[in-house]
N, C-alpha and C positions, 0 to 999 in steps of 0.2 A: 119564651122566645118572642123577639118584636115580631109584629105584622105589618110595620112600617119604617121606613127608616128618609131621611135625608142628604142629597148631595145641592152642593150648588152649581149651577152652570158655569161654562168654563168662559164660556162667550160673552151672556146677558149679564153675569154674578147672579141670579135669581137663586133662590132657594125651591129645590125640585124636592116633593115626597113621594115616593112610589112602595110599593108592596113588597114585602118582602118574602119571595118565594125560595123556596130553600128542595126544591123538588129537582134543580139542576144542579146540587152539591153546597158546599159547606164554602168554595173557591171557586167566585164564577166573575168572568168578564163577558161583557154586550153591547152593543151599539145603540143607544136611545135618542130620538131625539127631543133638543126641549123644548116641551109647550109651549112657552113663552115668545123664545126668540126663532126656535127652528132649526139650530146649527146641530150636528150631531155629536153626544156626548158621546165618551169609553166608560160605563159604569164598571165599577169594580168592585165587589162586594165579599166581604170574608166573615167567617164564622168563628170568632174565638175559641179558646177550648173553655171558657166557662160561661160561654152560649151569647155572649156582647156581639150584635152586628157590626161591624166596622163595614164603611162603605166611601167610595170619593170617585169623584168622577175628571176625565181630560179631555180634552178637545177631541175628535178623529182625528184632524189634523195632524199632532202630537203622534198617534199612533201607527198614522202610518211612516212620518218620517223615522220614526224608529225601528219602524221594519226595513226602510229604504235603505239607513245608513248605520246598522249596527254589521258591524264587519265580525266575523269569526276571530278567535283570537290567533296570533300569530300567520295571520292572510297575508301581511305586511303590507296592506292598499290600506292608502288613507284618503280622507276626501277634505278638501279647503273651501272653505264659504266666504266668499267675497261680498 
């Protein structure tokens, strides 16, 4: 299993390495931010099934607009961005 792994910031492009802790699950999302530039990353980190971390990280920003404007399906409201 790694004990490290890689994302790049979403902000700076920097390449961020952090630990890879597996004590919160196998499918875990968090908010970090990056040392470099400060903005706060969405890390998202996943456990293959034959033990490979995959990991990538999005802006906050990113994430909360998708909490903003993801509508239920069939709500029939939509939203226009000017």
């Amino acid at each position: 299993m790694q004990e490290e792994a890689s994302y790049i910031c979403d902000a700076c492009g920097e390449e961020i390495v952090i630990p890879v802790d597996l004590t919160a699950g196998a499918d875990q999302e968090y908010v970090e931010d990056c040392p470099v530039c400060c903005h706060p990353n969405v890390i998202h980190l996943q456990v293959e099934p034959d033990g490979d971390v995959r990991i990538w990280a999005a802006g906050e920003w990113r994430r909360l607009c998708d909490e903003l404007f993801t509508l239920p399906p069939g709500s029939g409201k939509f939203f226009f961005f000017f």
